[in-house]
Residue frames relative to the residue before (quaternion, step in Angstrom):
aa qw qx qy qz dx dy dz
X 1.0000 0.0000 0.0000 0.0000 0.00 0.00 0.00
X 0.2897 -0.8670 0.3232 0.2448 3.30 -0.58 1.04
X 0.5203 0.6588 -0.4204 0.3443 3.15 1.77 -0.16
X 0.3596 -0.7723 0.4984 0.1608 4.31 -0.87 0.72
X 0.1528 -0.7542 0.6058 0.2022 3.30 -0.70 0.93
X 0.3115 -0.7748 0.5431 0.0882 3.60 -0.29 1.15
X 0.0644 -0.8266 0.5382 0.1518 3.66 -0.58 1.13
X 0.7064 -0.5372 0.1352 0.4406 3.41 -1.27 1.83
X 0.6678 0.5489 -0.2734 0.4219 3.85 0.66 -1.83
X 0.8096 0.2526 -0.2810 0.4492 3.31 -0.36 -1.25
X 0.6543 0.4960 -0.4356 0.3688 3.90 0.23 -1.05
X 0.8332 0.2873 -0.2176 0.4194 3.73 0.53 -0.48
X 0.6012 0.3420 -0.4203 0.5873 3.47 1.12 0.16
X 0.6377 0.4106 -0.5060 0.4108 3.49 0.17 -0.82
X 0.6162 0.4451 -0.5121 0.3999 3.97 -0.18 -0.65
X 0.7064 0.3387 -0.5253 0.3321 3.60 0.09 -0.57
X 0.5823 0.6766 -0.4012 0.2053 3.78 0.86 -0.88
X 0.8120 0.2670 -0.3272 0.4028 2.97 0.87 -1.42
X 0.0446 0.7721 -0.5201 0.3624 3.56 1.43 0.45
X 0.8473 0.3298 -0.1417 0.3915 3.21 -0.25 -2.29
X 0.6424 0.5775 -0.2985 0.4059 3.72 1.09 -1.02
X 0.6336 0.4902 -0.3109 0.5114 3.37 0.71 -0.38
X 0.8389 0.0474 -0.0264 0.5416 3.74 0.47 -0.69
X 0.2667 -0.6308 0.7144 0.1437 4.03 0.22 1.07
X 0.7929 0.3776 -0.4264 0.2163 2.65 -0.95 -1.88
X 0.8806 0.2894 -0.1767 0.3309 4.06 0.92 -0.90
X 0.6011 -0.6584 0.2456 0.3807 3.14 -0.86 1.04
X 0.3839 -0.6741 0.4892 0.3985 3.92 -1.01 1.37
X 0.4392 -0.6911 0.5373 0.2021 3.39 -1.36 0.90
X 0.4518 -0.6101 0.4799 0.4398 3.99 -0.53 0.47
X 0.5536 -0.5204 0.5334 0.3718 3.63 -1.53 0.70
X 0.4443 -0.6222 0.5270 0.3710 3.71 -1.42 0.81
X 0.8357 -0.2828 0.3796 0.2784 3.08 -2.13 0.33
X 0.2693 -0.4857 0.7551 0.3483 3.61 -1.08 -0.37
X 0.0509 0.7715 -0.6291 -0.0802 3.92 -0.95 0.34
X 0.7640 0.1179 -0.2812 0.5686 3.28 1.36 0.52
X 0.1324 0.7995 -0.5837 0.0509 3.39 -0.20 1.45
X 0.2907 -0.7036 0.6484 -0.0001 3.38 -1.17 0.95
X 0.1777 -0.7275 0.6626 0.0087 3.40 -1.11 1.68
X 0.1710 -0.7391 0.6445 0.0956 3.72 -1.19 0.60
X 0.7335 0.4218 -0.4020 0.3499 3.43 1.02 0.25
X 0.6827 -0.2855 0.5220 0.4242 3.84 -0.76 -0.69
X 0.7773 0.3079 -0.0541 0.5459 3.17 -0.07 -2.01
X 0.7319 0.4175 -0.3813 0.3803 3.71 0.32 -0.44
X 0.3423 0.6931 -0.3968 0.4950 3.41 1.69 -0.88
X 0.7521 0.3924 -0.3641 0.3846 3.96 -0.13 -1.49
X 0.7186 0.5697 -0.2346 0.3224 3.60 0.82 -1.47
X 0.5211 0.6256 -0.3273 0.4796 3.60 1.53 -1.05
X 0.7850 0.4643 -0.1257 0.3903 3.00 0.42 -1.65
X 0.5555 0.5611 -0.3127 0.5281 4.05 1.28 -0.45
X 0.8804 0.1220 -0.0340 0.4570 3.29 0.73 -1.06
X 0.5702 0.6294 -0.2943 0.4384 3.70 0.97 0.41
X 0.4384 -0.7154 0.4299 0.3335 3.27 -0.76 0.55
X 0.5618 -0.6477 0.2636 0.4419 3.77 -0.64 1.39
X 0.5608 0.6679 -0.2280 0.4330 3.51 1.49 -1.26
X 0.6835 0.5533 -0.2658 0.3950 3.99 1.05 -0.94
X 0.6688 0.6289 -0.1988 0.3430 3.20 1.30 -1.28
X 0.1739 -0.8862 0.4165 0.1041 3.99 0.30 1.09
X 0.6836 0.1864 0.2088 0.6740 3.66 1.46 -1.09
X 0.2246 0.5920 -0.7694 0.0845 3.40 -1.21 1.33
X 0.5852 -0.6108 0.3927 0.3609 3.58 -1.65 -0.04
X 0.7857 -0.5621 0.1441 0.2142 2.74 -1.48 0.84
X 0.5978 0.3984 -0.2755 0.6387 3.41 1.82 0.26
X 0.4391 0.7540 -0.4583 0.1692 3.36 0.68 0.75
X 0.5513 0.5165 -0.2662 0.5987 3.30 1.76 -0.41
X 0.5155 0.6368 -0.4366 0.3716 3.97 0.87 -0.21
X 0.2208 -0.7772 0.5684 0.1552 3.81 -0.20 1.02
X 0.4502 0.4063 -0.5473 0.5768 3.70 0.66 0.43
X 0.9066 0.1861 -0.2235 0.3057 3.73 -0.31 -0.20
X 0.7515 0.0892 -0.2736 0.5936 3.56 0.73 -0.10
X 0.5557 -0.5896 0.5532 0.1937 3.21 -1.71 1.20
X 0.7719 0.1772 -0.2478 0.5580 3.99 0.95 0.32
X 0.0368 0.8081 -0.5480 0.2128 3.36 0.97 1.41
X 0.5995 0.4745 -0.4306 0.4797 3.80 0.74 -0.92
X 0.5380 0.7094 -0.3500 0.2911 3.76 0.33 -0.96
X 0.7105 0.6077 -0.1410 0.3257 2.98 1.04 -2.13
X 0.6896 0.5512 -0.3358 0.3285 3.49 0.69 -1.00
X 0.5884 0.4684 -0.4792 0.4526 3.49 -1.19 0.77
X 0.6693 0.4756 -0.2450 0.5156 3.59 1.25 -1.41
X 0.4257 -0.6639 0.5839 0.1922 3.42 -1.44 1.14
X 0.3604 -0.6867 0.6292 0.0517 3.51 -1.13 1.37
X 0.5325 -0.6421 0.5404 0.1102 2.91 -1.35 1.40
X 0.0629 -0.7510 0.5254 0.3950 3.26 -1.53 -0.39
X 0.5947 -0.4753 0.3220 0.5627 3.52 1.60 0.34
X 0.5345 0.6638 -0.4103 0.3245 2.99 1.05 0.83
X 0.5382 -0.6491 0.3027 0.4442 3.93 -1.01 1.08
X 0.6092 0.5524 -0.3906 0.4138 3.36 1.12 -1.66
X 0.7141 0.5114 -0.3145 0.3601 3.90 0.26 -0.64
X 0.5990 0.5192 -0.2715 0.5459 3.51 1.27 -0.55
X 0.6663 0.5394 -0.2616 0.4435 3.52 1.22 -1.03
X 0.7092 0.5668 -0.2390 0.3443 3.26 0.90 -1.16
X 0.5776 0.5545 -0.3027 0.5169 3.47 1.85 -0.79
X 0.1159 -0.8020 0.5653 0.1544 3.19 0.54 -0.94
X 0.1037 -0.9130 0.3799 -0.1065 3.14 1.20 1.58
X 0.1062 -0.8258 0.4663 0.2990 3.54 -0.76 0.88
X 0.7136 0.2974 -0.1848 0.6067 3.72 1.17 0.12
X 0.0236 -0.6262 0.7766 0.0647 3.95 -0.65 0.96
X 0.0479 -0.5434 0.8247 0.1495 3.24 -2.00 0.41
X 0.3277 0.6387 -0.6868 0.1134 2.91 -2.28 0.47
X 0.7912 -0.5032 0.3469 0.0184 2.34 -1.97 1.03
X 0.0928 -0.7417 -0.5090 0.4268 2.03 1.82 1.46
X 0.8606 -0.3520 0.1931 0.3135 3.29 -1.84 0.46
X 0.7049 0.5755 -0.1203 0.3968 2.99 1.12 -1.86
X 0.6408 0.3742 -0.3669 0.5610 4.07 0.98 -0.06
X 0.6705 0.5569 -0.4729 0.1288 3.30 0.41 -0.18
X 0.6405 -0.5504 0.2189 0.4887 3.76 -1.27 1.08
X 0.7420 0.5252 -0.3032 0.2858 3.41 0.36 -0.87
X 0.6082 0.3517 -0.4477 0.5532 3.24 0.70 -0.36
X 0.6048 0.5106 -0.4751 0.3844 3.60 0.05 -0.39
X 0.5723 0.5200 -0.3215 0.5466 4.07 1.20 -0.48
X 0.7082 0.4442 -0.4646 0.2922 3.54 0.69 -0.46
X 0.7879 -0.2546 0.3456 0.4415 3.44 -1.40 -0.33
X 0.3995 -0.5707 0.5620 0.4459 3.71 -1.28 0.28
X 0.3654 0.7260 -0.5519 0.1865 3.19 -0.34 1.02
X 0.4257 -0.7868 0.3612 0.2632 4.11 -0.62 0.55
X 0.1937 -0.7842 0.5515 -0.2081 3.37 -0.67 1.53
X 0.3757 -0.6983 0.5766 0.1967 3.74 -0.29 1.64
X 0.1849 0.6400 -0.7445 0.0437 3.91 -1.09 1.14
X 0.5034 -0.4681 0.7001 0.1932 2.67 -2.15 1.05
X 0.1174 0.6258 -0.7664 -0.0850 3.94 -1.05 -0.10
X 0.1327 -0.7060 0.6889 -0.0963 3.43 -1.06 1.65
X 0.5331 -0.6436 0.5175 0.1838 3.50 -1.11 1.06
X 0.5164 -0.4665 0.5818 0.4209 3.52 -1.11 0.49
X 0.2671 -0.7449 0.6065 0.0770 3.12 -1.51 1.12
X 0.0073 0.9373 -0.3463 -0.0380 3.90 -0.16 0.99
X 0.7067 0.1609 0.0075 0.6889 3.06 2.31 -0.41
X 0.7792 -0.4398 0.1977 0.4005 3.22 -1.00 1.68
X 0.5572 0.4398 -0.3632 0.6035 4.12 0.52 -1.15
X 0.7738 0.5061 -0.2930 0.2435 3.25 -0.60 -1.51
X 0.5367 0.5955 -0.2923 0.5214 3.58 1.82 -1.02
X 0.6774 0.5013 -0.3612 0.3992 3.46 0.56 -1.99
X 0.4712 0.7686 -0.3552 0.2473 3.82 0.91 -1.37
X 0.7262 0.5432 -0.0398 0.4195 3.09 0.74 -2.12
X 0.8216 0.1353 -0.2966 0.4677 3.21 0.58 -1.14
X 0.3682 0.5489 -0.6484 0.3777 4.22 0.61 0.45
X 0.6902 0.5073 -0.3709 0.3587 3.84 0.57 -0.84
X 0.6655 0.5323 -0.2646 0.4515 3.22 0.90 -1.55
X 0.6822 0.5501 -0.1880 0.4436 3.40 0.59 -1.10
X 0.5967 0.3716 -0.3166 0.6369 4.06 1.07 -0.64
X 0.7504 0.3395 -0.3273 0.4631 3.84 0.27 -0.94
X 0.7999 0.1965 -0.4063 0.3955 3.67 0.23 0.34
X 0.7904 -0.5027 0.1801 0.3002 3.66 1.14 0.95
X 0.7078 0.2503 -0.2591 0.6077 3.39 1.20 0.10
X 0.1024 -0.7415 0.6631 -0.0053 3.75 -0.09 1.12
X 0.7244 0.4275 -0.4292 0.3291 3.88 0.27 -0.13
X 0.4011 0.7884 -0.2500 0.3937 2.89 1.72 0.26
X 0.6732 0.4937 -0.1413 0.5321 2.67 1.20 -1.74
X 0.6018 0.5723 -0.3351 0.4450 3.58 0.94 -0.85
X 0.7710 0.4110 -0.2665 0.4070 3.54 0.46 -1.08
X 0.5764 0.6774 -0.2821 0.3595 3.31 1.50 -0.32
X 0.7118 0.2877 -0.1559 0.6215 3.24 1.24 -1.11
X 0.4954 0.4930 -0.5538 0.4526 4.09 0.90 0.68
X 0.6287 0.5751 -0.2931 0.4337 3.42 1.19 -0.12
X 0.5574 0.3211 -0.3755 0.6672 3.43 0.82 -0.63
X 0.6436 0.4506 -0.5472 0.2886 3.78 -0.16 -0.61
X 0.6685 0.6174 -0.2539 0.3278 3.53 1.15 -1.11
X 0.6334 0.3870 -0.2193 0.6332 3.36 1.44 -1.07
X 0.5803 0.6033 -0.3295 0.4366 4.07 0.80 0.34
X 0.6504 0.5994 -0.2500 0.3940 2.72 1.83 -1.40
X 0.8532 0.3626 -0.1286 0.3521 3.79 -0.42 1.18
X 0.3442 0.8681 -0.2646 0.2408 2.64 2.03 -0.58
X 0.1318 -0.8885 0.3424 0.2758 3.34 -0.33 0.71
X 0.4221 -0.7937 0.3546 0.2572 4.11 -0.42 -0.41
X 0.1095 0.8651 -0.4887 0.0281 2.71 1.26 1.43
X 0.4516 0.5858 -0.6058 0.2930 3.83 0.37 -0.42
X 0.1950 -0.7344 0.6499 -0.0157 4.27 0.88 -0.04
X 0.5332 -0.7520 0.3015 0.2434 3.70 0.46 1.59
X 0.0076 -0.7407 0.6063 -0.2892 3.24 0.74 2.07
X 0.4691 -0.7398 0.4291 0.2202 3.50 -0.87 0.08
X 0.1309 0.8635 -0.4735 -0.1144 3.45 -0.32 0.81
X 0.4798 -0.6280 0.5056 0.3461 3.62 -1.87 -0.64
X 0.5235 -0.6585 0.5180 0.1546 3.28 -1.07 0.41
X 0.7139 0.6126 -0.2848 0.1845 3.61 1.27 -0.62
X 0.6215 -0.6275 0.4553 -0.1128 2.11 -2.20 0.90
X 0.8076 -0.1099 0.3110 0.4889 3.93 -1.29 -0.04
X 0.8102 0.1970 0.1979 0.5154 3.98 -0.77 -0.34
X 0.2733 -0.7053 0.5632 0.3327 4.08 0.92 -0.33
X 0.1238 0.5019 -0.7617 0.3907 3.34 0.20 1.91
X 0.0414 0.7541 -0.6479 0.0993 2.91 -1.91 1.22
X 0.6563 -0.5131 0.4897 0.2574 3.66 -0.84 1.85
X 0.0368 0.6733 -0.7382 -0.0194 3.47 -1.34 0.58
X 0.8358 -0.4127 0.2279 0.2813 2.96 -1.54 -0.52
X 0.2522 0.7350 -0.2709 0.5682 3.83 -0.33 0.52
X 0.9540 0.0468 0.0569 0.2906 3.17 0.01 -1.19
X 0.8511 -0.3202 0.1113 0.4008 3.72 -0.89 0.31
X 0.7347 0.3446 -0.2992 0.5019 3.08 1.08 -1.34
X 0.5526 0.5273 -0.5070 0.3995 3.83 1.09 -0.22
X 0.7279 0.5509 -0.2480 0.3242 3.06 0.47 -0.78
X 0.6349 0.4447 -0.3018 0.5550 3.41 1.73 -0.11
X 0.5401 0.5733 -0.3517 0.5059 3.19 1.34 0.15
X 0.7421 0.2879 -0.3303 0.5072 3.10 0.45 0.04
X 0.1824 0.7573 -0.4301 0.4563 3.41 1.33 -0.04
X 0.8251 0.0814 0.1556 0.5370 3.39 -0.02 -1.93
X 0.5911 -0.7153 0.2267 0.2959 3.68 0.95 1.16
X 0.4953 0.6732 -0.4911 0.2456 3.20 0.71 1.10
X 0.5307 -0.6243 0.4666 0.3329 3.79 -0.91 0.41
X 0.1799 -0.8157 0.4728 0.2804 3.55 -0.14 0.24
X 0.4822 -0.7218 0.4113 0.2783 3.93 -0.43 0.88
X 0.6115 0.5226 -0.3755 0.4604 3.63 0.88 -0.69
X 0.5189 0.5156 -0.4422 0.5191 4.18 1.52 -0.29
X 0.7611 0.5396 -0.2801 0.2260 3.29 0.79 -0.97
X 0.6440 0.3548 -0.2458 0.6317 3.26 1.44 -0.88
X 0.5628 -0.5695 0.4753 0.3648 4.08 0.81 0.54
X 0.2947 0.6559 -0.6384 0.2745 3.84 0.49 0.56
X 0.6272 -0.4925 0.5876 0.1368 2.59 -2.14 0.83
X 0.5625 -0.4802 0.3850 0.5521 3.96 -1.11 0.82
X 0.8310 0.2726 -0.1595 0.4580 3.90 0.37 -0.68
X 0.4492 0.7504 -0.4793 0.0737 3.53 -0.45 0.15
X 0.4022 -0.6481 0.5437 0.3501 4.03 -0.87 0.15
X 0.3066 -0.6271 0.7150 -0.0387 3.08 -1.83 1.13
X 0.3128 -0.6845 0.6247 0.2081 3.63 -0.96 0.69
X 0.6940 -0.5928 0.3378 0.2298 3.23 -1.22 -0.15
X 0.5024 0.5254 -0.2082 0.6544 2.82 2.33 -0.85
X 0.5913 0.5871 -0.3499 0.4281 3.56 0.89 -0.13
X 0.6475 0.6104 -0.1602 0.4271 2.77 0.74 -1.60
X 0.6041 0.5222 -0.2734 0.5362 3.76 1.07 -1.42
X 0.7836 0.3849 -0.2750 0.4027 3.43 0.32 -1.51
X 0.6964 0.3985 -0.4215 0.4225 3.77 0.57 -0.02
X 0.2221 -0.7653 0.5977 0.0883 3.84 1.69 0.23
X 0.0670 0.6677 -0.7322 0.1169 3.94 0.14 1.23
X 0.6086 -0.6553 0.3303 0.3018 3.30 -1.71 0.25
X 0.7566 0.2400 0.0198 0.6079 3.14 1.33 -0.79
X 0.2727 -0.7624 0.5846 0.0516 3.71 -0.89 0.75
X 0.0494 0.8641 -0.4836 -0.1309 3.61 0.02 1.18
X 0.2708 -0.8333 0.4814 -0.0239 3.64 -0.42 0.91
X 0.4034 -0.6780 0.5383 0.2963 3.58 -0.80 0.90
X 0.8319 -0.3194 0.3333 0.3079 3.93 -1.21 0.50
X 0.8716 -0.0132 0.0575 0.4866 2.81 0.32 -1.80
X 0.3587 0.5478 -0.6688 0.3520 2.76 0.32 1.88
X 0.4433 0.7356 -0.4804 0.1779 3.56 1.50 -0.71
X 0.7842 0.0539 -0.1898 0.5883 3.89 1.03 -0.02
X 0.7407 -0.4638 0.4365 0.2139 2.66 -1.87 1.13
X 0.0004 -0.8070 0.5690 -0.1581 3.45 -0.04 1.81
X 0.7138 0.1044 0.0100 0.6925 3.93 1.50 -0.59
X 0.6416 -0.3327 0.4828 0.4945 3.17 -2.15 -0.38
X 0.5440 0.6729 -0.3868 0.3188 4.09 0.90 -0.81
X 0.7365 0.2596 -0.0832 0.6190 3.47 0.71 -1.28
X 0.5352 0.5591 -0.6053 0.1862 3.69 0.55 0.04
X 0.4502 0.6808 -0.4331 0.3824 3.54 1.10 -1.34
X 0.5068 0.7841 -0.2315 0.2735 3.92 0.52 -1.29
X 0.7012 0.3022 0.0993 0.6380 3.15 1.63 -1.73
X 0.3885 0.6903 -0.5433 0.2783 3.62 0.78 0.07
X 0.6007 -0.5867 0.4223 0.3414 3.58 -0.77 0.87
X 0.7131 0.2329 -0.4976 0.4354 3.56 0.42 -0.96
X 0.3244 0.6228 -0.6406 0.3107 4.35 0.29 0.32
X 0.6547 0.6861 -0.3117 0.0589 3.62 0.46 -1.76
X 0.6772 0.5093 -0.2345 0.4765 3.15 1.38 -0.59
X 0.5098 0.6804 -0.2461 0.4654 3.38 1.28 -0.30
X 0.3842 -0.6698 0.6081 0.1844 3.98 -0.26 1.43
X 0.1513 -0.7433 0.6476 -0.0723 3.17 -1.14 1.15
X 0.2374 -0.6903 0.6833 -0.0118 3.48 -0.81 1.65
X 0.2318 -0.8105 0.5379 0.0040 3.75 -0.89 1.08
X 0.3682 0.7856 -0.4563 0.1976 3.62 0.05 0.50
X 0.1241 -0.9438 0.2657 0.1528 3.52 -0.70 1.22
X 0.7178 -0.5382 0.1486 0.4159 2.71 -1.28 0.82
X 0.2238 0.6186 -0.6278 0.4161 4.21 0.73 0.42
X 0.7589 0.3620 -0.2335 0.4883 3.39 -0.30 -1.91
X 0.7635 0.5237 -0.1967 0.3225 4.05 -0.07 -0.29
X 0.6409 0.6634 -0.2247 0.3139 3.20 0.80 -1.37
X 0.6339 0.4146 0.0938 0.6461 3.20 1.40 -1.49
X 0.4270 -0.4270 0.7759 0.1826 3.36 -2.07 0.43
X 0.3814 0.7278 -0.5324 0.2037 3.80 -0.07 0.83
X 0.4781 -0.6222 0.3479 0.5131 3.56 -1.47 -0.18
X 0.4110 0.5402 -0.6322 0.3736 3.65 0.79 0.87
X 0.4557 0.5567 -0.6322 0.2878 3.85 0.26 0.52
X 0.5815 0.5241 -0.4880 0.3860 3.83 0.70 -0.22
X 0.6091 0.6360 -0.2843 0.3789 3.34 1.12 -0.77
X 0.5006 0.7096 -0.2457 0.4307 3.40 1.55 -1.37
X 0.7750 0.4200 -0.2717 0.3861 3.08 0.41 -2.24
X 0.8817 0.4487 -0.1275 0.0713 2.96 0.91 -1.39
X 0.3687 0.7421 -0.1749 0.5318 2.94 2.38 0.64
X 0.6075 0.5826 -0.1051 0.5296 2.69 1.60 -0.84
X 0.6681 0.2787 -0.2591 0.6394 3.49 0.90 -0.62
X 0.5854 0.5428 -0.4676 0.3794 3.41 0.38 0.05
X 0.7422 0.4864 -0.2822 0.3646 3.29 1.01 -0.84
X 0.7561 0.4447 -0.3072 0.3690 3.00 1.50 -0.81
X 0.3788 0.6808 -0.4162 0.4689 3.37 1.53 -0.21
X 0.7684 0.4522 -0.3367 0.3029 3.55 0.51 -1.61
X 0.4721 0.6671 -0.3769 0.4359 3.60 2.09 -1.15
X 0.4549 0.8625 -0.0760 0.2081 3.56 0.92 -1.07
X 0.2340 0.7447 -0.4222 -0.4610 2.43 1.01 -2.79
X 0.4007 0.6419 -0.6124 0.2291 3.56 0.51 0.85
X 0.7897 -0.4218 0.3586 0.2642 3.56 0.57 0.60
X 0.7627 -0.4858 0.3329 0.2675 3.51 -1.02 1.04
């Protein structure tokens, strides 16, 4: 296949090297910018936008400006939104796609044999796995000190966290009484801020539905809940509000800060303990 998936490190440092190998005597020049990079994912959408220059960015998706889903939605605006479409990818004539990863995605497979710099970034399910992403994201679109200064920041706002949740049990649920198991981000922010996640306990799958009569009979300690479910907006989020729920401590956190491996996990963790501290009474 002639099209190249170009990986962030080597494709941009190595070019300058053999750059330098070829001509000592002259100084190695720094690899150019991407000035027209195009994201096809969500999650890559957040990472482009964190670490790119607003002016570089050529193509995000079509939910990138939706503040229910991406934790740098304000950012987004000005930038044309894809729909996953080839003729739109073609017309840019992108010099850097990222995604999630980049390299399966239908459309590029529709385009011409023709060769196109892609990032392909791993799902991101745990704090490392995040930092991962952005060092890549952050070398492949030209500012890597970026990327550093980014993740010294979440370390900083990480730095201390406490764990009050003190291995209470919680829930993940959701729309329809879908509920988050283990595996994944939101488990993994649960423990973050010391909580057990229920969906380990009863052996659930990263995805799975819970009834309500379930739900009751496992009497977890805490119910974490996306935002905008706090009101009854459908039949999805009514269940959410059933009386026998009411007694159940409710941890709010949206689904922006979640959805994604992004740097709005620091934000996640740290909302979380707040709430559960405030349930407590230790205060905000």
């Amino acid at each position: 296949m002639a099209r190249r998936v170009l990986i962030a490190l080597g494709a941009l440092s190595g070019g300058a090297g053999l750059l330098w190998a070829a001509s000592p005597a002259a100084p190695a020049k720094a690899p150019a910018l991407p000035q027209r990079i195009v994201s096809i994912n969500l999650c890559a959408d957040q990472l482009v936008l964190a670490l790119a220059d607003h002016g570089q960015i050529a193509g995000l998706t079509k939910n990138a400006t939706d503040i229910e889903m991406s934790g740098e939605a304000e950012k987004a605006h000005g930038i044309p939104l894809l729909s996953n479409s080839a003729e739109q990818i073609l017309a840019i004539e992108p010099d850097l796609i990222v995604g999630m990863p980049a390299s399966r995605s239908a459309a590029l497979r529709a385009l011409p044999e023709q060769s196109y710099p892609l990032l392909d970034l791993d799902t991101a399910n745990t704090l490392d796995e995040i930092y991962a992403s952005i060092r890549k994201t952050a070398v492949a679109v030209g500012h890597p000190a970026r990327g550093d200064a980014l993740i010294a920041r979440m370390q900083g706002e990480l730095a201390g966290l406490s764990k009050p949740g003190k291995g209470r049990v919680a829930a993940y649920y959701q729309r329809r009484g879908y509920m988050t198991g283990t595996g994944t981000l939101i488990d993994e922010l649960m423990t973050r801020v010391g909580l057990v996640n229920l969906a380990g306990k009863l052996g659930k799958p990263p995805l799975s539905q819970l009834s309500l009569e379930e739900m009751v009979a496992a009497r977890p300690d805490y119910l974490i809940v996306e935002s905008a479910t706090d009101k009854v907006t459908d039949q999805g989020s009514e269940m959410l509000h059933h009386p026998a729920l009411k007694d159940i401590p409710r941890i709010s956190v949206p689904q922006a800060w979640t959805v994604c491996g992004s740097p709005a996990y620091t934000q996640a963790a740290r909302s979380m303990a707040a709430q559960i501290a405030k349930f407590d009474g230790g205060g905000a």
